[in-house]
DRENBA-656244 format. One line per 3 residues: number of its first residue (from 1); their letters; for each residue x, y, z of C-alpha. Coordinates in Angstrom, 3 decimals. Layout:
! DRENBA-656244
NUM = A = X/Y/Z  ...
! end
This chain:
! DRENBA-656244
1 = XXX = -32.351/-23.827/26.359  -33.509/-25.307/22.697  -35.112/-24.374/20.107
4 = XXX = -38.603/-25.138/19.293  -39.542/-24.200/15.985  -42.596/-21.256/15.958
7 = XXX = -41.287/-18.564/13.687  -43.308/-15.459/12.987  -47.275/-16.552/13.045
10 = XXX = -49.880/-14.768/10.721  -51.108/-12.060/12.749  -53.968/-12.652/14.560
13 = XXX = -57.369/-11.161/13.611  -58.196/-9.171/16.754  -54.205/-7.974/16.437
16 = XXX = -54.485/-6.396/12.558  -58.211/-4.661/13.256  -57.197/-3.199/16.409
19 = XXX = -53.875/-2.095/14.260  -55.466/-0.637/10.974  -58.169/0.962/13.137
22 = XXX = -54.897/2.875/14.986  -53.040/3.350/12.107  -55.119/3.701/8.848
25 = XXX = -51.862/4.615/6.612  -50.088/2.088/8.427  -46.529/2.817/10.028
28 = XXX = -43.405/1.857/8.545  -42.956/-1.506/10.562  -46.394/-2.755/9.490
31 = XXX = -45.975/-2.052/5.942  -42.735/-3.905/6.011  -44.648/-6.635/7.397
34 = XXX = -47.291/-6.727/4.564  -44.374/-5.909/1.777  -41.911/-8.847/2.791
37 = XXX = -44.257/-11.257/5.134  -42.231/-12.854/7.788  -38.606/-12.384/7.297
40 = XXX = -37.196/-15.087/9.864  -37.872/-18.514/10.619  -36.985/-19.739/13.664
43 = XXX = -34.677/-22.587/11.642  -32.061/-19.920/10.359  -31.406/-19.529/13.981
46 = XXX = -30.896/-23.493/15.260  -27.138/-23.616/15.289  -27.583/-21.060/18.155
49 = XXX = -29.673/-23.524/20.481  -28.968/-27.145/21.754  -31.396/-29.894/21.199
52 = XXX = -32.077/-30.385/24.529  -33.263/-27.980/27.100  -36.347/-25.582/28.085
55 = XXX = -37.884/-24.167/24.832  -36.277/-20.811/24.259  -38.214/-17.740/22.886
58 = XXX = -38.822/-17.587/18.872  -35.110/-16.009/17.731  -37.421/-15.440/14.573
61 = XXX = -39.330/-12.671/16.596  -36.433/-12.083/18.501  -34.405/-11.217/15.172
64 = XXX = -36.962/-8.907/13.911  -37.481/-6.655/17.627  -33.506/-6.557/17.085
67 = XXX = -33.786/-4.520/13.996  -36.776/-2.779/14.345  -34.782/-1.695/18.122
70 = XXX = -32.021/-0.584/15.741  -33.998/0.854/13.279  -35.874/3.431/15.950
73 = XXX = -32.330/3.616/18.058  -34.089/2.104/21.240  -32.383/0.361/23.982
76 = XXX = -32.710/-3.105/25.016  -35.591/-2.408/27.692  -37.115/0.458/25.447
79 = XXX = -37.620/-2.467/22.941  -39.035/-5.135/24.928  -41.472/-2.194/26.245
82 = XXX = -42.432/-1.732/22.763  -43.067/-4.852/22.279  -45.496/-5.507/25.112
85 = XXX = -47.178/-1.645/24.747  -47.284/-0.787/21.075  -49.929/-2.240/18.453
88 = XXX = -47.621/-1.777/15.434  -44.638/-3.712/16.655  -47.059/-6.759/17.586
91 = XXX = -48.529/-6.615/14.579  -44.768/-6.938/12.571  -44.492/-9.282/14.846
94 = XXX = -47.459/-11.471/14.728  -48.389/-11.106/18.537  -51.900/-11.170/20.477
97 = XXX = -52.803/-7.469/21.978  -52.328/-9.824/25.088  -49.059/-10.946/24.638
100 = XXX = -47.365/-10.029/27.574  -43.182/-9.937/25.773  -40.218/-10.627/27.445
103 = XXX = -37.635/-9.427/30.167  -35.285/-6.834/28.127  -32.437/-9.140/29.045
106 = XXX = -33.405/-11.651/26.643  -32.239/-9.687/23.643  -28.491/-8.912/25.388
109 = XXX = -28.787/-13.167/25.115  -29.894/-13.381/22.054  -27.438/-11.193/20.465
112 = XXX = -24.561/-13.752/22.402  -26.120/-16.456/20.909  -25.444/-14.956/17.306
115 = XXX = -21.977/-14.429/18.138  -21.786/-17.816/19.725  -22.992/-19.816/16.490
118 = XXX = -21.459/-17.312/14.245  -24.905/-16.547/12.918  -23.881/-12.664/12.993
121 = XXX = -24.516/-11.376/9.080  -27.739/-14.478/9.314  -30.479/-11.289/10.311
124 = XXX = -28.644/-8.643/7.900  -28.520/-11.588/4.843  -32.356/-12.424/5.919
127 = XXX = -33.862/-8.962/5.021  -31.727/-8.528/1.994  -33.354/-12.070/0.628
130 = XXX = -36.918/-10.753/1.722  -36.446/-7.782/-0.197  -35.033/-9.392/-3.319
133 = XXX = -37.795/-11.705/-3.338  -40.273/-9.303/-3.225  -38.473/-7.656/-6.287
136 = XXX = -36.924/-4.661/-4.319  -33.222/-6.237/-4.554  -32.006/-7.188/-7.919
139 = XXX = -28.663/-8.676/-9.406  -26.313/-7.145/-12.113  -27.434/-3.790/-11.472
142 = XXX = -25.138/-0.732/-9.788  -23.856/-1.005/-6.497  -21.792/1.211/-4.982
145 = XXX = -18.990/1.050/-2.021  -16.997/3.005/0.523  -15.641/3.023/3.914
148 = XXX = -15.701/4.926/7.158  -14.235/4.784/10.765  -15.832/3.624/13.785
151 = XXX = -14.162/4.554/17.541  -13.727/1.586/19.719  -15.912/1.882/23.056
154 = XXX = -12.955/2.365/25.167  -11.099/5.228/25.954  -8.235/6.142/23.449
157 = XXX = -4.920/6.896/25.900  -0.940/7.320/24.709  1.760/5.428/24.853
160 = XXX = 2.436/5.760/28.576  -1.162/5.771/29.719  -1.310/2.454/27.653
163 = XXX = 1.314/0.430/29.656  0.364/2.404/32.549  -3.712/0.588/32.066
166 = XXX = -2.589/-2.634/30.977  -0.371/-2.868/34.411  -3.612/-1.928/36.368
169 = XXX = -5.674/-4.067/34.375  -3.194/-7.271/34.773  -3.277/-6.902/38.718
172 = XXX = -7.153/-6.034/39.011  -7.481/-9.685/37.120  -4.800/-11.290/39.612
175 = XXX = -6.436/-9.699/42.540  -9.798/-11.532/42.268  -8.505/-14.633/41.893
178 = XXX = -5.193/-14.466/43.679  -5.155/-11.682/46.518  -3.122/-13.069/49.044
181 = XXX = -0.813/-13.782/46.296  -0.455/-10.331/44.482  -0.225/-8.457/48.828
184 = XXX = 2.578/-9.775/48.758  4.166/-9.391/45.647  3.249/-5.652/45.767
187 = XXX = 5.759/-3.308/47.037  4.168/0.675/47.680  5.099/2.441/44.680
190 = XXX = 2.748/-0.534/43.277  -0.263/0.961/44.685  0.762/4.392/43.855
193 = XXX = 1.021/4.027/40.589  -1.821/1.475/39.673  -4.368/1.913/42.219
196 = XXX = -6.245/4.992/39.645  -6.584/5.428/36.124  -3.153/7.172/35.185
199 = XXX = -5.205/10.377/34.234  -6.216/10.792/37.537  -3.019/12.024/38.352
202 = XXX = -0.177/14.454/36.718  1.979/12.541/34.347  5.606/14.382/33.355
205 = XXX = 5.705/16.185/29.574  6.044/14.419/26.743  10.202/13.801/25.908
208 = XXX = 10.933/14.491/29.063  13.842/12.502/31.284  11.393/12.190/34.094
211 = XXX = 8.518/10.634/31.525  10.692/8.055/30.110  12.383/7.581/34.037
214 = XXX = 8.354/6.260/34.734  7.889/4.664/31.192  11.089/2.563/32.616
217 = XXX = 9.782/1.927/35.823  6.524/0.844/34.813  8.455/-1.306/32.658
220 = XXX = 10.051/-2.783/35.071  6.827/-3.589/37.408  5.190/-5.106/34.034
223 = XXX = 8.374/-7.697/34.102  8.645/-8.444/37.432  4.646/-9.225/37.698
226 = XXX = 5.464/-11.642/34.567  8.518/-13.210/36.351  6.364/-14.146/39.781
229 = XXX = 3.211/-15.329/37.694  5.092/-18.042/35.631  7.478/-18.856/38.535
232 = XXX = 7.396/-22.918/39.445  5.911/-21.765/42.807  2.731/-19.751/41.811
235 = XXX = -0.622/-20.587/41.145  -0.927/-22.585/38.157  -4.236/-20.576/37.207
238 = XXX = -2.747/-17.343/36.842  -0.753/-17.925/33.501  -4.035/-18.694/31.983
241 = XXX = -5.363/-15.155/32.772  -6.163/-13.011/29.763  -4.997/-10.069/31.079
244 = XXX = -1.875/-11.191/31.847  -1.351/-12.142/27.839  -2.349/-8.609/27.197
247 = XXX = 0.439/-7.789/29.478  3.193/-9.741/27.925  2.225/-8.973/23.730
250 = XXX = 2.530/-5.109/25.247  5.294/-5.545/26.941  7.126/-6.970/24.121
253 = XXX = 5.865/-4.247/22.115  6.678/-1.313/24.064  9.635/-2.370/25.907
256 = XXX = 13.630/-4.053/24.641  15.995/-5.374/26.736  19.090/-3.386/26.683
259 = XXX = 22.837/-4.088/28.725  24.061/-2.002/30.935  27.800/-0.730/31.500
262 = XXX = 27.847/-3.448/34.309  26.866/-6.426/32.423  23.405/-6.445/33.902
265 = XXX = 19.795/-6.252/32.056  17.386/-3.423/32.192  14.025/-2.749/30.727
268 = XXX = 13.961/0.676/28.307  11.228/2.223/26.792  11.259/1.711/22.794
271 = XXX = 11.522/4.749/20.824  8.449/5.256/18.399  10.100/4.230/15.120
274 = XXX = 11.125/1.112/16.847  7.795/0.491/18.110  5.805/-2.251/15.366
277 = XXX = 3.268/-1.272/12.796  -0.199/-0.088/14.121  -2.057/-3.272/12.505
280 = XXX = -0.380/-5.690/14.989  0.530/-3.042/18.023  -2.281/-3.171/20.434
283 = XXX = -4.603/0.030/21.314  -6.414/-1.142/24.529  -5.658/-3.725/27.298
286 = XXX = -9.363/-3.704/27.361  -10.184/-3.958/23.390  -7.307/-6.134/22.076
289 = XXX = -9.088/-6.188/18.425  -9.093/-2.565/18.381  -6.045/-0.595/16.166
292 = XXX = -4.657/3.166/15.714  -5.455/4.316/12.503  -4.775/7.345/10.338
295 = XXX = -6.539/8.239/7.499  -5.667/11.916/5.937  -6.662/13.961/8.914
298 = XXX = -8.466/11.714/10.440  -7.075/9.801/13.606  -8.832/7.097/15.521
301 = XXX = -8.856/3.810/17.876  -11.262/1.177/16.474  -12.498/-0.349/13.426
304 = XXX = -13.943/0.457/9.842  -16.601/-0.536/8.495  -17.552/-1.283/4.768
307 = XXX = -20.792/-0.305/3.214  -22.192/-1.661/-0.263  -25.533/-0.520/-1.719
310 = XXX = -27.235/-1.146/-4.787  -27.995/2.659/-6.826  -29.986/2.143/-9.668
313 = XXX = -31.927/5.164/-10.595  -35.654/4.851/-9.931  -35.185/1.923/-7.642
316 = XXX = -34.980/1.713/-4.200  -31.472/1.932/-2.540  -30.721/-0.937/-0.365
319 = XXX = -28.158/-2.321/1.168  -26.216/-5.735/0.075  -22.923/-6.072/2.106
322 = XXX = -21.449/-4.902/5.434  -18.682/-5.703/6.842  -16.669/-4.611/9.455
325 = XXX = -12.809/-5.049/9.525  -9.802/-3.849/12.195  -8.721/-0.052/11.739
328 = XXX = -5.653/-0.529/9.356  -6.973/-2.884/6.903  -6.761/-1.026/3.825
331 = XXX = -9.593/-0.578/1.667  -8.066/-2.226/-1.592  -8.141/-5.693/0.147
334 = XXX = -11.748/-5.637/1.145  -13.739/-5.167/-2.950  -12.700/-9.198/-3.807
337 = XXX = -14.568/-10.596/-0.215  -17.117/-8.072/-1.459  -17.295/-9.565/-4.795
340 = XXX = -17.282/-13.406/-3.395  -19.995/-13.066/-0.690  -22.449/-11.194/-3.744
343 = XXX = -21.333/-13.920/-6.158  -22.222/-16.609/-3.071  -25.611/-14.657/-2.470
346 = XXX = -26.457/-14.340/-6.594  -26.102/-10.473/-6.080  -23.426/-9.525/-7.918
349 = XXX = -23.646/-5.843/-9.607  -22.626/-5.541/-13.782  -21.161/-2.276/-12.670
352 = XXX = -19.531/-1.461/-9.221  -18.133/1.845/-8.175  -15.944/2.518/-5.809
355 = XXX = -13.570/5.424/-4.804  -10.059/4.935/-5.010  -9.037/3.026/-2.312
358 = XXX = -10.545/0.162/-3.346  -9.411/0.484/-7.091  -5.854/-1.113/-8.289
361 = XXX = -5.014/-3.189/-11.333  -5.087/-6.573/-10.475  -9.149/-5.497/-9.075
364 = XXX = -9.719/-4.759/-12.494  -8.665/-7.835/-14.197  -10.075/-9.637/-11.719
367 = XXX = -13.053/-8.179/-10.950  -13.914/-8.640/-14.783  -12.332/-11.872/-15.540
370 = XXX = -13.712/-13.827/-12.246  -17.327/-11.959/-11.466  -17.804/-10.225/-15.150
373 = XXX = -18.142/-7.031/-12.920  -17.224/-3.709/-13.926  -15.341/-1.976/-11.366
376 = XXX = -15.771/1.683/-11.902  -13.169/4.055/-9.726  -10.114/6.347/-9.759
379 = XXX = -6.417/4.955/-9.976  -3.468/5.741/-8.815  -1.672/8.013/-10.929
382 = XXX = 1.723/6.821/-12.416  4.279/7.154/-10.284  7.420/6.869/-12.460
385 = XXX = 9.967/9.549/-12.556  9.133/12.385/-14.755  5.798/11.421/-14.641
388 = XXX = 4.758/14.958/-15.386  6.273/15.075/-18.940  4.689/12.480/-20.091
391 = XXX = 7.341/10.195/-20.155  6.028/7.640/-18.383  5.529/4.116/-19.161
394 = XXX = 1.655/5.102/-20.928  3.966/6.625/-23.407  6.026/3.578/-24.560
397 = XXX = 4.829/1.445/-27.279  4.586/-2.016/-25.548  4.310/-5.256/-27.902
400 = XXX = 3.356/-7.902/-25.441  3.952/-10.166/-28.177  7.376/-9.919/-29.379
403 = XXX = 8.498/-8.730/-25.982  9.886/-5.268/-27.230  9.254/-1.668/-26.382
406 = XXX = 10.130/1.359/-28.016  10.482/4.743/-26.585  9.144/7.959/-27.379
409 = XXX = 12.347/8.712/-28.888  12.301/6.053/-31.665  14.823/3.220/-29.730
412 = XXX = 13.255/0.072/-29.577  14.999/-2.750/-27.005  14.586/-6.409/-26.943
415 = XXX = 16.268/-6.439/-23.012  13.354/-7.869/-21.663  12.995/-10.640/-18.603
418 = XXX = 10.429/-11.798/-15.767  10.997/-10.965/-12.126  9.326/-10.752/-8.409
421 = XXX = 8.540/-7.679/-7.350  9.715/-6.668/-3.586  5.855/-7.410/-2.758
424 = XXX = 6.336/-10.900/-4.532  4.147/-9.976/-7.332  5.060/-10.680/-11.035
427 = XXX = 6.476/-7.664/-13.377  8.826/-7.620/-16.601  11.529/-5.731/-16.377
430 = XXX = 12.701/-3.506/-19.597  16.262/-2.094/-19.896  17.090/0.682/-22.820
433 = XXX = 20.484/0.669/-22.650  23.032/3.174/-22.685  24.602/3.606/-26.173
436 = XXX = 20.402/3.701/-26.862  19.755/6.541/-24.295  22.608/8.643/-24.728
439 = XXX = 22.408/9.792/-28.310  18.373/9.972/-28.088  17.343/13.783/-29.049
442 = XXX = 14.803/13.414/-26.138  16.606/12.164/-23.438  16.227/15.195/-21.384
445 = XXX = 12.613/14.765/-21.217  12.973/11.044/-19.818  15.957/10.344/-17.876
448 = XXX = 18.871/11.503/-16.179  20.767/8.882/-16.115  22.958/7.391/-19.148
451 = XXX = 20.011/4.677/-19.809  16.199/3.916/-18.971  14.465/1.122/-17.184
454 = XXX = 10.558/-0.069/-16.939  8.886/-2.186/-14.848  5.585/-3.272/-15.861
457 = XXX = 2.669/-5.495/-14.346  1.520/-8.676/-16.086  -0.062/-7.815/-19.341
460 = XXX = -3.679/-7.851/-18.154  -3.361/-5.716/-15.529  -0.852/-3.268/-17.410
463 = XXX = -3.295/-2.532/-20.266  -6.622/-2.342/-17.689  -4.618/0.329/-15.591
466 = XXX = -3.863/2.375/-18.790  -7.245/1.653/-20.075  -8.516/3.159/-16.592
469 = XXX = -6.452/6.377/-16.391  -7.280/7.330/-19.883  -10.700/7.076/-19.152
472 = XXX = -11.179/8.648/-16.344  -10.354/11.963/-17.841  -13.325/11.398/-20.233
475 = XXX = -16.539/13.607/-19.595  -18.472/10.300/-19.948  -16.561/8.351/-17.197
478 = XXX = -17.150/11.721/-14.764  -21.034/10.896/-15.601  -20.927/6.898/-14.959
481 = XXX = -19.363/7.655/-11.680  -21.129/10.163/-10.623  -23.789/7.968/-8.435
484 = XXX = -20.889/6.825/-6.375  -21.525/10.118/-4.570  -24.643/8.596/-3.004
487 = XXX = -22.995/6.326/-0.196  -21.672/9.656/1.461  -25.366/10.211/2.357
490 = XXX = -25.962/6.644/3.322  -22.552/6.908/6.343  -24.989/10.291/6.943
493 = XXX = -27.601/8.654/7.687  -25.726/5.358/9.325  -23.910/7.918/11.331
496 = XXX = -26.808/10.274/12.600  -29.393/7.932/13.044  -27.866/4.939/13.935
499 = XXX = -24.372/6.216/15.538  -22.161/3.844/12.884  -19.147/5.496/14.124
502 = XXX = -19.150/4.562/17.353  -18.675/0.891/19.075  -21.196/-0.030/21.780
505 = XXX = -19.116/-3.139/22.668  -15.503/-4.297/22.567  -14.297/-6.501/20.611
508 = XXX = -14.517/-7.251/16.855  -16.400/-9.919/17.236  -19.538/-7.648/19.360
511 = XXX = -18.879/-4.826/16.798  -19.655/-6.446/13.635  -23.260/-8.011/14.764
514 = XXX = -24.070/-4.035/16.059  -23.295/-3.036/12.163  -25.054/-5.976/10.689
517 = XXX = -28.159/-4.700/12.616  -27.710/-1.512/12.006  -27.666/-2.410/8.072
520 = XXX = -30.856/-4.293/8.434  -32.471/-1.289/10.377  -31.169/0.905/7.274
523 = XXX = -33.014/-1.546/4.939  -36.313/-1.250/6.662  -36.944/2.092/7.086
526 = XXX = -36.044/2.370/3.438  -38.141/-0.043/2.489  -40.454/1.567/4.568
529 = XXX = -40.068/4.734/2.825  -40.192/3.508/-0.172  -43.702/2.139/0.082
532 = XXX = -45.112/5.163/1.255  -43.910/6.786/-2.086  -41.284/8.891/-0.522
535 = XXX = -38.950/9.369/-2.978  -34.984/9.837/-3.194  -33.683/12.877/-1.305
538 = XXX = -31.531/15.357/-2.669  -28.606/16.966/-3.067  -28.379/20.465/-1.146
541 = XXX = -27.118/23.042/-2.560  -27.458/27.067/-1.665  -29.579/29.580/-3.931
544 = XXX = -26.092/30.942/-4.765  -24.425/27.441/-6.204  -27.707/27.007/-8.373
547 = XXX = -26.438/30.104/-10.315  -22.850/28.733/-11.457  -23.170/28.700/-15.481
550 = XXX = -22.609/25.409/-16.161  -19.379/26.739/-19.102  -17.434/27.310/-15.702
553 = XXX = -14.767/25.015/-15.094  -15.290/22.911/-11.822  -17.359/20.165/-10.251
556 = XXX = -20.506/19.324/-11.765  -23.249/20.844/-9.702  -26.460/18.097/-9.206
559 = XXX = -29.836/19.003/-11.390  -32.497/20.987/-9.763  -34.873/19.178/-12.063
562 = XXX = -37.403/17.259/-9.021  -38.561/15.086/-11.932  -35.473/12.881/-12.151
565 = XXX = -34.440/11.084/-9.064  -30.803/11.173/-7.811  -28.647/9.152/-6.016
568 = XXX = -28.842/9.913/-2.549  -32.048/8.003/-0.581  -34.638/9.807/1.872
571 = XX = -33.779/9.594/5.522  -36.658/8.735/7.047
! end
């Protein structure tokens, strides 16, 4: 099928008199269409399409029924029924009244295609550009970014139910393509124990003899199926199964090899500290992108996924970046591919705030030094000992130049030298000796031990931490961070009305299209809002909160003042 350039058409006559006649105030997908014209062209799409072939429908229009599906929450054949029945939609999308649409099957396709030619963030990029060239998006402004979860679309099972699945799943894929073969391999406890889901039937307690005795034997099955399907006489085809790699990375994962008294070899069960980390230890036979995750009290099987939004008070709150990363990547490593794709896209902010997972020292320096971007968040406190009597390293005198420090007692040392870090980063190490520390009148207050040692980041990144943590004790850093507050209600409103928190698809590479779209949807019915002169929503807060006198000590409660616009958009 090929692509044969038609893109979104001006909207025909009969089409936009029929539609203003129906709608006099217009609806929200018809004054997109008049704010930022015609979003796609079918050419950001023709890496997707051979050269040869039938001419395929416009992936322009296609694009744009994909978020305006996301943006009302409609399934695939909901939306090509729109399409066909409803004047608005054909007039956003530059259709005849006569235009009969599609088959809904076309958009499942469609979506394949973007996957296919890695064209996924090409529709989410595409309305961010329409916007900022109608003057809705602008650089160097605030932006704003956090993080939530999102629950793989397979079931979540433990450790046994896990190796339990991935046994079932492994001879379901070997029984289509090999039955004779796997009849005879199978013995009856085979078909006992693998012909249901393992929750169909009782499994023994957890920590019990007779759990593990199964956890074994399962074992055991897994290896034997592994021995016969890379044996010299079976079918060649087999060892290329995908299932069957599942099979051996969780084997290898869950199970050791340990001797017995005899001399022989048996398969045991690992015990959970000897199991490896979450962010390479599969979650699903059937979602192998998928990771456990803990965050605070919050435990899942899936994915995250990053939001950025521009905040700027009196503007409209879009957003610029999504992107969606495995469980356990931690939020620290994902604010520099922020900053490059912005800087790629000309929309970097002059001020970013984050909270503080995304917030260390070397983010600072570099956040400034490469992007000239202020990154605006909580750090870590100081975790060196005796941190609470102010003995920590904030409260030596460091001269970078000379390479000395001097303590709050008055010693000064010149025992400085350069070293690795255990996470291979560079620090200085400072030694105050002994016949320094034992004498000191204030040596009780900094160390128990006969002498003192500091280990301290490269000089950039040492004086932009302490910069950081004595600022954000300052009433005026509280008030430039307050607006990060805003992207709580923008999750809300991702998770309510879009259901961001939950996978429709496996896979990481199906998930992060569905939150592309689902960031473009966002984006239109803001814009949408917006240019009906719906303004920001607001913060809630009871009859009873409004009260608190502001001398109180506390959190700082949001104005009640309607005339000044706050942080937090309008759900449409």
């Amino acid at each position: 099928m090929s692509l044969r350039s038609m893109g979104l058409c001006e909207v025909p006559e009969l089409t936009a008199r029929v539609a203003r006649t129906a709608f006099p105030s217009g609806t929200a997908a018809m004054r997109v269409r008049d704010a930022l014209g015609p979003i796609f062209t079918d050419d950001m799409f023709r890496d997707a399409f051979p050269s040869r072939g039938k001419p395929a429908l416009s992936p322009a229009r296609l694009a744009l029924v994909s978020v305006l599906q996301f943006a009302e929450g409609l399934a695939d054949r909901q939306a090509a029924d729109a399409v066909r029945a409803r004047i608005d939609w054909k007039y956003a999308l530059g259709l005849e009244l006569t235009d009969p649409g599609f088959d809904y099957s076309v958009l499942s396709e469609f979506r394949s295609r973007l996957i296919n030619g890695g064209l996924e963030q090409a529709v989410f990029t595409a309305v961010v550009d329409a916007a900022r060239a109608s003057g809705l998006v602008k650089a160097r402004g605030k932006q704003r970014t956090d993080s939530t979860h999102v629950i793989t679309a397979v079931r979540e099972v433990n450790r046994l139910e896990r190796c339990i699945e991935t046994m079932r799943a492994a001879l379901n894929a070997l029984s289509v393509l090999a039955p004779t073969w796997v009849a005879a391999l199978a013995d009856a406890g085979w078909f006992d124990r693998y012909s249901d889901r393992p929750e169909q039937y009782h499994l023994p307690a957890p920590g019990t003899r007779k759990r593990i005795a199964l956890a074994e034997q399962v074992g055991a099955d897994g290896s034997r199926l592994m021995t016969a399907v890379f044996a010299r006489d079976a079918p060649a085809h087999l060892r290329q199964v995908e299932a069957v790699e599942v099979l051996r990375q969780t084997w290898v994962q869950e199970y050791a090899i340990a001797s017995t008294d005899d001399g022989q070899e048996r398969i045991v069960w690992r015990h959970p500290k000897d199991c490896p980390p979450g962010a390479v230890r599969l979650a699903s036979p059937y979602d192998t992108d998928a990771r456990n995750a803990v965050k605070r009290d919050t435990s899942w099987s899936g994915y995250k996924v990053h939001l950025t939004e521009t905040c700027d008070s009196g503007e409209v709150h879009l957003i610029t970046h999504v992107a969606t990363t495995v469980a356990t990547t931690p939020d620290t490593s994902m604010i520099a591919e922020v900053h490059r794709d912005l800087a790629q896209r000309d929309l970097l902010p002059s001020v970013h705030l984050a909270d503080a997972g995304y917030v260390n020292a070397p983010h600072l320096v570099s956040a400034r030094r490469d992007h000239d971007v202020t990154l605006i968040g909580p750090v870590q406190a100081s975790t060196a000992r005796r941190a609470d009597s102010g003995f920590n390293p904030s409260a030596f005198t460091i001269d970078w130049d000379t390479r000395t420090a001097t303590c709050p007692g008055g010693q000064t040392t010149t025992n400085w030298r350069e070293a690795t870090s255990q996470r291979g980063t560079p620090v200085s190490r400072i030694r105050f000796l002994k016949t320094q520390c034992e004498p000191c009148p204030v040596r009780s207050q900094c160390t128990t031990s006969r002498s003192r040692n500091l280990t301290l980041r490269p000089r950039e990144e040492h004086e932009a931490l302490q910069s950081a943590r004595a600022d954000q004790s300052t009433a005026e850093w509280k008030r430039r961070y307050q607006p990060r507050a805003g992207i709580e209600a923008t999750i809300s409103q991702g998770v309510r009305s879009f259901n961001l928190r939950r996978s429709r698809y496996r896979s990481l590479a199906k998930t992060s299209p569905q939150h592309q779209l689902a960031g473009a949807a966002i984006n239109l019915n803001r814009i949408g809002a917006w240019l009906d002169g719906r303004p920001h929503g607001r913060t809630r807060m009871s009859h009873f909160a409004a009260l608190r006198p502001a001398s109180l000590p506390g959190l700082r409660r949001p104005s009640r003042d309607r005339s000044q616009p706050e942080s937090e958009p309008l759900l449409p």
